[in-house]
N, C-alpha and C positions, 0 to 999 in steps of 0.2 A: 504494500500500500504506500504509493507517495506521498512524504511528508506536506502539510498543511504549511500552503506561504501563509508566515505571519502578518497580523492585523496592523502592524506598526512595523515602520524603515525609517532608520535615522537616513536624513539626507547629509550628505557631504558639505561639509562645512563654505566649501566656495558655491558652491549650488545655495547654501542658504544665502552666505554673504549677498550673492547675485539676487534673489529672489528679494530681500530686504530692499537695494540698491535700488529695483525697479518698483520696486510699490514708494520709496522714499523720491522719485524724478514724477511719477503720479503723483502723490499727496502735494508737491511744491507748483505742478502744472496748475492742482483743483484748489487748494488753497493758501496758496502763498508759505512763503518763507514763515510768518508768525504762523499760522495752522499748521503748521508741520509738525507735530511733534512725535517723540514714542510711541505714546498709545495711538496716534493715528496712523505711523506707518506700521505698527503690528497690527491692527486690525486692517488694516489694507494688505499687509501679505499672509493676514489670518494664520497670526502667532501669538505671541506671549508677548507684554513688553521685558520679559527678562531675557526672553530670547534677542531680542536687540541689544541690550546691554552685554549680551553676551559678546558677541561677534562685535560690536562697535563700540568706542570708549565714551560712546555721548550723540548728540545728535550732530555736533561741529563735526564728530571725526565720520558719521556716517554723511553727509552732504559735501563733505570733500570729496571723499570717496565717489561720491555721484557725479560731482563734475568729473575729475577724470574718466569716469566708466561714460556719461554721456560722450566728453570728448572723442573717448576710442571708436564710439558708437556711430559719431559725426564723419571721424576716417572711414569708418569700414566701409559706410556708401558711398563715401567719394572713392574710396579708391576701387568699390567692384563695378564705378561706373569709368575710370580711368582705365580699367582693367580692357576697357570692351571697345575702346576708342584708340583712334590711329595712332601707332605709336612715333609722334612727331611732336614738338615743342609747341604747335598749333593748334592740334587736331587734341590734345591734354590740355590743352588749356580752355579750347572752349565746351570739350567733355565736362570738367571742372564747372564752365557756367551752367551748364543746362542742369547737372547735379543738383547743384544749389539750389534751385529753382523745379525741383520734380521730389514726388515722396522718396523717401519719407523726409526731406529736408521742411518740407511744408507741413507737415503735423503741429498744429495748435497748440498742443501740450509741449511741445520742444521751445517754443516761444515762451512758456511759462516758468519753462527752470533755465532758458537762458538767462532770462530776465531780472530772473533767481540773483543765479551765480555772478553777473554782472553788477549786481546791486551791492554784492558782498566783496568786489574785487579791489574797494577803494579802502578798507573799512578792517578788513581778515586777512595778514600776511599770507596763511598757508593758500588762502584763494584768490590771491593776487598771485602766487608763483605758478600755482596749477593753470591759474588764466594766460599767465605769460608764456608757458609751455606752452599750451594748446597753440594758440594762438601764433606763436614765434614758429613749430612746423605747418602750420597752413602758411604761412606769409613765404615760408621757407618753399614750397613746393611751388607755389603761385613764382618765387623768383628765379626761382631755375626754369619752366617754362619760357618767361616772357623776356628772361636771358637768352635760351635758347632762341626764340624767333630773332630779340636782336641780331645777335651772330650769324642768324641764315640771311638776315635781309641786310646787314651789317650796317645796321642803326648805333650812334653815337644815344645813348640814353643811361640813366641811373636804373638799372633794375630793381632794386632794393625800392628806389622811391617809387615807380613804376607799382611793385608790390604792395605797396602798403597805397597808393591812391588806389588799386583795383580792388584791396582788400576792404575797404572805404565806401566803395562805389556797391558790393556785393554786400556786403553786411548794411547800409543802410536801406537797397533793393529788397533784400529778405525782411528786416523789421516792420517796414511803413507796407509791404504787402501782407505780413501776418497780423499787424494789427487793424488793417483796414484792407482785404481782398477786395471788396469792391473799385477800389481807386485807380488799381491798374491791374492786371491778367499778369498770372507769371509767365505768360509768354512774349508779354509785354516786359517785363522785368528782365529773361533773356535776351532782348532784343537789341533794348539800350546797352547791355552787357557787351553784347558780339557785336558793337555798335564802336566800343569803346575799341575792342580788341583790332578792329579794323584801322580806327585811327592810329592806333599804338604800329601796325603792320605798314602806315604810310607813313612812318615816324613823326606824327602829329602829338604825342607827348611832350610835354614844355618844353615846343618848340619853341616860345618868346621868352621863357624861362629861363634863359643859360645867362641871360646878359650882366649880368649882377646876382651874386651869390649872398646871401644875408644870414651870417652865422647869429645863433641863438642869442647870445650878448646882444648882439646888434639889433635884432629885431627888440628883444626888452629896452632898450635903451630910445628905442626910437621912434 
């Protein structure tokens, strides 16, 4: 006679972590950073609150932990939509836009724990670093791209800056369309994107810009 599975299975400690992680980026989507708490993310992943105290040292150390898990979450769809696009410094870059701009980068609830974690990046060392990471390899992927098209079309340009105005351009398109879809179509949102890309391709990036350089001092000063 085969043994009887039993009625109870410990899950594996990262499976729980994980399980916690996602009901704690739910609970900040549905009610903000002050609604967050213990007892509302155990009863959203339908546990114990000592089961969170277990696995996390508090609710700061488990919302850290959710930005970076979002963060990985935010790579994984870029890069298996990168994965699927030509593989050329062009053809990745504007894969990259359309990404941005197609699920699940557009899920509502992602706009709620960005909003989150952005709100705490001025305020919480540890989510000021985890911010700067994320954010320093997206900026980092986007400049080796639009480095690469420099160098095929052999454009005089700063890519670094280049980087951070597209990264600019992409993260306020994403924002002003999750909190108001109406206003403009994310196909609209891609457009001015591949828009921008084409100018950056006819080396229209601060073309009138080079003529005077105004170091940080000088701009305060002036």
């Amino acid at each position: 006679m085969a043994d009887k599975e039993p009625k109870f299975t410990r899950d594996l400690p990262e499976s729980r972590r994980r399980q916690l992680i996602e009901a704690t980026a739910r609970s900040l989507a549905r009610y903000g950073l002050d609604g967050t708490t213990v007892r509302v993310v155990a009863a959203e992943a339908g546990v114990s609150p000592g089961l969170v105290r277990h696995h996390f040292a508090g609710m700061h150390d488990l919302i850290a932990e959710t930005y970076r898990w979002t963060g990985k979450e935010v790579e994984k769809a870029l890069r298996a939509a990168l994965s699927a696009a030509p593989n050329s410094p062009e053809g990745q870059l504007r894969a990259f836009v359309d990404a941005s701009f197609s699920a699940p980068m557009l899920d509502p609830d992602l706009l709620g724990v960005w909003l989150t974690f952005w709100s705490l990046t001025r305020t919480d060392p540890e989510i000021h670093a985890i911010h700067g990471k994320v954010y320093a390899d997206y900026r980092r992927r986007l400049q080796m791209h639009i480095g690469g098209i420099a160098e095929e079309r052999r454009l005089d340009l700063d890519a670094r800056l280049a980087a951070l105005a597209f990264t600019a351009l992409l993260d306020g398109l994403w924002l002003e369309h999750c909190l108001d879809p109406t206003t403009f179509t994310a196909v609209e949102a891609r457009q001015i994107a591949h828009d921008w890309v084409d100018n950056l391709k006819a080396g229209r990036f601060m073309a009138t810009a080079r003529a005077e350089i105004v170091t940080p001092a000088q701009a305060k000063a002036g």
